[in-house]
C-alpha positions in Angstrom: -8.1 3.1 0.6 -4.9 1.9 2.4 -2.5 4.1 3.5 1.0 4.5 1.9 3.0 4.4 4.9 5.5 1.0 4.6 8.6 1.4 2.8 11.1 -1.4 1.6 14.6 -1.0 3.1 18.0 -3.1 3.0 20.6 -3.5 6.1 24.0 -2.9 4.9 27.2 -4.3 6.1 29.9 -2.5 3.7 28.0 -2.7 0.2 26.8 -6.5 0.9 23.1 -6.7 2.0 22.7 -8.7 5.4 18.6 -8.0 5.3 15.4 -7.1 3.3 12.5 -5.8 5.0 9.7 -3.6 5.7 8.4 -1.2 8.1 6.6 1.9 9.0 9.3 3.6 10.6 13.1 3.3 9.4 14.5 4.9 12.5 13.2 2.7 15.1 13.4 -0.5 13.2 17.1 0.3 12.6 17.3 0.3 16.9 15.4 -2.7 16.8 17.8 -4.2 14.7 20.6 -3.4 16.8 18.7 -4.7 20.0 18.7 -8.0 18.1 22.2 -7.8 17.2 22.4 -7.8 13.4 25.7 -6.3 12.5 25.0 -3.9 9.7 26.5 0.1 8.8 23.0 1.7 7.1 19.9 1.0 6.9 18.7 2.0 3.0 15.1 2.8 2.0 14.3 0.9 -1.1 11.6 3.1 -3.6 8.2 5.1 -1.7 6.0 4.1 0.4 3.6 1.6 -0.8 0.6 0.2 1.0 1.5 -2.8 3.5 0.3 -5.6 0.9 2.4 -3.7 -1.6 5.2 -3.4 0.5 5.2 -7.1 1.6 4.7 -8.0 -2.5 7.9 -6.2 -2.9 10.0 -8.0 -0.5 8.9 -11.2 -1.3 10.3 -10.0 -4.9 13.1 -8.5 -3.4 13.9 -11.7 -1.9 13.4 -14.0 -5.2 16.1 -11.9 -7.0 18.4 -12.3 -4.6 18.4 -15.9 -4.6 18.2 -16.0 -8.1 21.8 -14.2 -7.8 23.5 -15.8 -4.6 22.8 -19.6 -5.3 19.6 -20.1 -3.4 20.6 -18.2 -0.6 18.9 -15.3 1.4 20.7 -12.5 2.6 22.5 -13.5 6.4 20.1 -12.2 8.5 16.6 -13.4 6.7 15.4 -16.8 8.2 12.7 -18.0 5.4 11.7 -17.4 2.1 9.6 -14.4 2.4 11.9 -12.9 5.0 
C-alpha cells in the first residue's frame, strides 16, 4: 500500500492563485519557491494527504478547472498542462 504523504497546495498572491502543486513537505517547497522567485503571500494546503498518483490525479484536475474558468489559461507560474 502507498503511503498518504503528498498533499495538493495553491501559491497565493492576494486571493489570486499564481500556482498548483504537490509535494511532501509544504514548508520546504514554500522556500523552494522563493529560491525560484515566484512572487506569492501563502502557500495553502488543498484537502489530505493522498497517495502521490492521487495527488498528481488531483492537480491535473485542479488544473482543468482552472482553465475551464480563466479562458484556457493556467495559473502564472504553471508552465504546461499538467503543471
Amino acid at each position: 500500500m502507498s503511503k498518504r504523504n503528498t498533499f495538493n497546495y495553491n501559491l497565493k498572491k492576494r486571493n489570486k492563485v499564481v500556482y498548483i502543486g504537490i509535494t511532501n513537505n509544504l514548508d520546504k517547497r514554500a522556500g523552494e519557491h522563493k529560491l525560484d522567485g515566484k512572487d506569492f503571500d501563502i502557500i495553502e494546503k488543498i484537502g489530505r494527504a493522498k497517495t502521490f498518483n492521487g495527488a498528481s490525479k488531483s492537480e491535473s484536475k485542479q488544473l482543468a478547472i482552472y482553465r475551464e474558468n480563466h479562458k484556457g489559461n493556467n495559473p502564472k507560474y504553471n508552465k504546461t498542462k499538467n503543471g
